[in-house]
N, C-alpha and C positions, 0 to 999 in steps of 0.2 A: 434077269430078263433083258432082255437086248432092244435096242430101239426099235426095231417093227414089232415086237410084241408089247412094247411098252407103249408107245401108241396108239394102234390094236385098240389093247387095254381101256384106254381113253377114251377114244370113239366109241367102243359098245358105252361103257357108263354112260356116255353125253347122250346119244340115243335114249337109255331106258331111263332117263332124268328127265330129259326133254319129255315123255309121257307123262310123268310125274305134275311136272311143272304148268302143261301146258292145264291140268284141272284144278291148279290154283287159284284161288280167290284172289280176288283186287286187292282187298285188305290184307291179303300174305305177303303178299308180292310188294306195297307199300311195307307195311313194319318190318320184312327184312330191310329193305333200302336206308329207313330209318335211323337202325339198329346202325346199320352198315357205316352210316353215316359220323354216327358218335362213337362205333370203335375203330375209325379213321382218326380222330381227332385225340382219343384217350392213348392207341398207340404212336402217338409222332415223332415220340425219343427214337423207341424202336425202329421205326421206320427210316428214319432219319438215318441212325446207325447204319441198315443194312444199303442205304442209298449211298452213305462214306466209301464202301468196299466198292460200289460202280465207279465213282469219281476217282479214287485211287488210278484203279484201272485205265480208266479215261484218259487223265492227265500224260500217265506213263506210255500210254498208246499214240499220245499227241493227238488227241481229237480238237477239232476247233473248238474256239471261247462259245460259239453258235451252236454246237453240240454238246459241252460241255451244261452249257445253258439250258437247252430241253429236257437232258437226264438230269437236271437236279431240284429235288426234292427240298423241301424249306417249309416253315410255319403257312406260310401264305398261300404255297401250291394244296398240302395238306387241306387247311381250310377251303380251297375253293373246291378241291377234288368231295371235300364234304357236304359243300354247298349242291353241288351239281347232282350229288345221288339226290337230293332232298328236294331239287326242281324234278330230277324225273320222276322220283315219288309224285308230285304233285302232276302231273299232266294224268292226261286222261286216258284209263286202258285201254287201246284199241283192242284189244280179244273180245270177241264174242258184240263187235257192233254189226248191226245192220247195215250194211251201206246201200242198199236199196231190196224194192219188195214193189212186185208185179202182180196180177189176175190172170190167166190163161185162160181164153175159151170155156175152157172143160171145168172149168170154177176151180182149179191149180191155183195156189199161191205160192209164187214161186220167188228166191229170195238172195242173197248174199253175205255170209257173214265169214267176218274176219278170224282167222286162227295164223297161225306162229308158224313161222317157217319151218321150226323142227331145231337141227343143229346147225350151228357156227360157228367157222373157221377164222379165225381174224390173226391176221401174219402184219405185224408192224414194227416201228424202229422207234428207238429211241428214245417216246418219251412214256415214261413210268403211269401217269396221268390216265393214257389212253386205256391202263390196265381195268381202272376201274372205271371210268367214262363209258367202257366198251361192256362190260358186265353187266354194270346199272339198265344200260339200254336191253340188252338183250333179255335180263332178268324180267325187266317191267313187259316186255311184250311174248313174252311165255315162250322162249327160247333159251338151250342150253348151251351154253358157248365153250369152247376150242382156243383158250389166245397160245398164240407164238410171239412174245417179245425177241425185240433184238438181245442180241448176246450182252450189248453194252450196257442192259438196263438189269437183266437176270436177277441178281441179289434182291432190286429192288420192286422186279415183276413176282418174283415167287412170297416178298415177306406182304405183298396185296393180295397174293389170291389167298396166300393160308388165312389171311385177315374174312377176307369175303367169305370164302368156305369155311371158318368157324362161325361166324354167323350163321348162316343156313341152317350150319348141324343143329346148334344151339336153341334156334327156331322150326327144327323135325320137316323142315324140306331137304329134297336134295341136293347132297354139298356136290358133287358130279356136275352140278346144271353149271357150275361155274370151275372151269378147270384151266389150268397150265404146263404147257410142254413144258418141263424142268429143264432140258437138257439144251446145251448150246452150237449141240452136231447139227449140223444143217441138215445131216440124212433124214433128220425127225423131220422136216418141211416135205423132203420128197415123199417120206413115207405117209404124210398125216395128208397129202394132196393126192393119194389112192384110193380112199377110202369112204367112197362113193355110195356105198351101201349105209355108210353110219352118218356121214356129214352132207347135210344139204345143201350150202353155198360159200363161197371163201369169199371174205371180203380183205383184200391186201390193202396195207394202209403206209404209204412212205413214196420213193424216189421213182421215178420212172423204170430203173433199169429192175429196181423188185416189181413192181407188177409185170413187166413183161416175163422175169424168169418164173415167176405163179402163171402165169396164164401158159405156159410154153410147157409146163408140169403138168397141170391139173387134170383130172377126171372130173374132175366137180365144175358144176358153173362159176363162175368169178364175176364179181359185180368188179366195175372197172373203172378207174380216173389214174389214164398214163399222167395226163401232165394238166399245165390252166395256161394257154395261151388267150390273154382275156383282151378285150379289145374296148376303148370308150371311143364313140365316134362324135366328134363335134360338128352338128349339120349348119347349116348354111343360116340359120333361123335361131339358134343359138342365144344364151345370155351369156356375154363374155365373163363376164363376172361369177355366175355359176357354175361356167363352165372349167375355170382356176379349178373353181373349190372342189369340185368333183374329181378332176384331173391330178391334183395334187394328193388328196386323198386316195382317191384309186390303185396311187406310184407308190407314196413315200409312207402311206399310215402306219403300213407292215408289209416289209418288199418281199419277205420272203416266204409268202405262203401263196396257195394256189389262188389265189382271186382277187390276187393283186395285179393290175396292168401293167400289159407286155408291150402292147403296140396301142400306138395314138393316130386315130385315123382323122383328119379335118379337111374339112371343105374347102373348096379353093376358092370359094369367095368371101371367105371368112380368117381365111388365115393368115394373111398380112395385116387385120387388125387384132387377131389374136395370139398367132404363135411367137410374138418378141417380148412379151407381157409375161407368159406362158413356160418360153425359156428361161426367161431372167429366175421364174420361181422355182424351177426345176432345177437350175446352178443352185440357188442358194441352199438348195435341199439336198446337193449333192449328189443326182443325178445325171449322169453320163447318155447325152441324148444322141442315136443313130438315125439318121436321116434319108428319105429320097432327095434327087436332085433339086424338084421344087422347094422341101422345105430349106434345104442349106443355102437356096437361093436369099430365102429370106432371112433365116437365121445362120450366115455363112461357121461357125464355129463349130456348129456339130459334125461329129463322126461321119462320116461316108455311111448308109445302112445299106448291106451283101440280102444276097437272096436267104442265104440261113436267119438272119435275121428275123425273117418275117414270121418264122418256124419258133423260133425262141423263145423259152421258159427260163427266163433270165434268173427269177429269183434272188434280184438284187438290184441297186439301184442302177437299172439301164433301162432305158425305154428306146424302142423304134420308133419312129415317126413319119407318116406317108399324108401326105396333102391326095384326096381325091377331087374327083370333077362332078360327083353327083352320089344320090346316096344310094344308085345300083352298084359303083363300084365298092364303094364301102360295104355293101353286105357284098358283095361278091367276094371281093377279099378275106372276109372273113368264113364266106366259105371254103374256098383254097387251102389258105394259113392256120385257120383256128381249129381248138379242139374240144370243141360242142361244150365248154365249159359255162362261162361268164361273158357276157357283152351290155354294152349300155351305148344308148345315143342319149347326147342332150339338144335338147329342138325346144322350142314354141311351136311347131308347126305338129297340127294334132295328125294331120293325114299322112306324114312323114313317120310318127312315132309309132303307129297305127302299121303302115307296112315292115317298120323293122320289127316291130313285134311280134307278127304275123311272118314275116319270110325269113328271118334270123331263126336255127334250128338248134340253139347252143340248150342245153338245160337250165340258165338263170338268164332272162331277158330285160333289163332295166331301162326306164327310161326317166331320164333327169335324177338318175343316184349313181353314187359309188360302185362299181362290182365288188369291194368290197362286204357289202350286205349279203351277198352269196355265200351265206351260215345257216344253218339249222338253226341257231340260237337266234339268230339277228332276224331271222323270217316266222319266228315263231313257232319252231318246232320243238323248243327246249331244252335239243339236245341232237347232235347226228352222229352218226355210224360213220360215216365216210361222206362224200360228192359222188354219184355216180354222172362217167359221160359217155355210157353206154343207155340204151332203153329196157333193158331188157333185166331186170321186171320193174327197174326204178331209174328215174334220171335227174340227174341233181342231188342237193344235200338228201340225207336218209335218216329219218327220224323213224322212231315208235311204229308207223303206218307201215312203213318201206321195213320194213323187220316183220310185216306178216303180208299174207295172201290172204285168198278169199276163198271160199268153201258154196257149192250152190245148198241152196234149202229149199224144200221142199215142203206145204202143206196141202195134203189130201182128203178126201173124205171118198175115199172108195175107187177112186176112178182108174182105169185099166187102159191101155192103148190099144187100138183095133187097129 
């Protein structure tokens, strides 16, 4: 069988699964996750071993210590990757909720209820983790999923799904509802991004430059987050003090994932008592700060900040820094620069917090916290799929919800349209 037919292959099963799946009970769908859960934890020799043959690989390919770090598999990862099927077991099914119910005229009751997207496509890098993070979610919300791991994780993405899909079997759902491209030909990406008849939506999970060459492929829709250009802005109204701790977290808590701060926007009436305070903490934290000519004025040692600058998904300890004159320029800026992901102001000033909340257009809006809290997990969702920073059909983190649509319903008692 050659790779378009062996993909093919896949997409019909994920489709006639995906029917299967979607008249599952709450309780199936729980006890496999369950299941799923403790024979995660019973295989972790096994897993472990086939995660060895990625690291080998890795090492001799010269992947960074940062990479080498995502693909690797350990007692710890195991357990939490266990833990986390057994939080989305615990949330609550979105299938088959009401999210609202109307009267018409004509005594119509008319209505909204949630069903499953059908199938999904999820193309990612790197880390083994997302193998089953991405399954659990789409299992619990009555979708049959399509993963494409990176090449680098293969050993350790195929010895997770056979784990998952003998669950299933074992439990007489179907093992199709959770499937993996075995193969490390990239053709299988272009081929599995045709196939529009079988797969409902691609969700790409990694670098900027993979979702652009998914979206520049696809027949299928693609939920989308190129990059996190996140922005905290320090208004005029401010607690300096707050504003440290926010700041510092925002940069240095985890620099290298999307909803960590890019650029620091401050008031220019507030920033000669705050950004010398503000630098001193960012040196000692080992960040590299790029500046407008205001702020170097006040903190002369930082970098020159270039017009790419303001565009930057550093993902890593660099921050830009721009003193504005009011807090139109600051959401303006961040209209320009940003990329609809994560922003946060810190103010006292409720009428101030009030308009950036309201004219700021990014998908996670804060005010007085970290953009770091821009998680599915940390917002309550228990678990996400991706950030989308597109709207279309979800924007922001993607939990459980954002994995299905809505269906209209209809109750009648006779009535005919004239």
């Amino acid at each position: 069988m050659n790779i378009k037919q062996e993909v093919g292959a896949i997409a019909r099963n994920a489709r006639r699964a995906a029917a299967t799946l979607a008249r599952c009970s709450t309780d199936q769908k729980n006890g496999a996750l369950a299941e799923m859960a403790r024979e995660l934890v019973r295989q972790r020799d096994s897993l472990i071993a086939e995660n060895a043959k990625d690291l080998a690989a890795a090492c001799q390919a010269g992947l960074t210590p940062a990479m080498i770090d995502r693909l690797t598999l350990k007692d710890t990862t195991i357990n939490a990757m266990a833990v986390g099927l057994d939080e989305v077991a615990a949330l609550p099914d979105p299938v088959g909720k009401i999210t609202s119910m109307w009267r018409r005229p004509n005594g119509m009751l008319v209505g909204r209820m949630r069903i499953p997207l059908g199938v999904i496509g999820i193309i990612y890098e790197s880390r083994p983790n997302v193998t089953a993070d991405a399954a659990a979610l789409c299992l619990k919300s009555g979708n049959a999923v399509i993963l494409r791991g990176g090449s680098e994780a293969i050993h350790s993405n195929r010895a997770i799904a056979r784990l998952l899909q003998g669950v299933l079997k074992g439990m007489s759902l179907p093992e199709e509802a959770i499937q993996l491209i075995p193969t490390t030909d990239r053709k299988a990406v272009a081929e599995m991004l045709k196939l529009d008849e079988y797969i409902d939506v691609i969700i790409p999970r990694g670098g900027e430059e993979l979702i652009r060459a998914v979206v520049s492929q696809s027949k299928i829709p693609v939920i989308k987050h190129y990059k996190g250009v996140c922005h905290v802005y320090v208004d005029a109204a401010a607690d300096c003090g707050m504003a440290e701790r926010i700041c510092l977290n925002a940069k240095t808590q985890r620099p290298g994932v999307c909803n960590a701060m890019e650029t620091l926007l401050v008031h220019e009436q507030i920033a000669p008592a705050f950004l010398p305070g503000m630098a001193a903490k960012f040196r000692q934290a080992g960040v590299v700060l790029k500046g407008c000519e205001k702020s170097r004025a006040i903190v002369p040692d930082m970098e020159a900040a270039r017009e790419e600058d303001w565009y930057s998904e550093y993902l890593d300890l660099i921050l830009a820094v721009r003193i504005v004159p009011d807090i139109d320029e600051a959401i303006s800026h961040i209209e320009k620069y940003g990329s609809l992901h994560t922003e946060a102001i810190v103010t006292r000033d409720y009428h101030n917090s009030q308009r950036f909340l309201n004219e700021v257009n990014s998908s996670t809006v804060l005010v007085n916290a970290s953009t770091r809290f821009s998680d599915g997990f940390e917002l309550g969702l228990g678990a996400e799929i991706g950030i989308s920073t597109t709207k279309l059909h979800a924007f922001g983190p993607m939990g459980l919800e954002e994995l299905t649509t809505t269906k209209f319903i209809i109750y009648g008692d006779g009535q005919v349209r004239t």
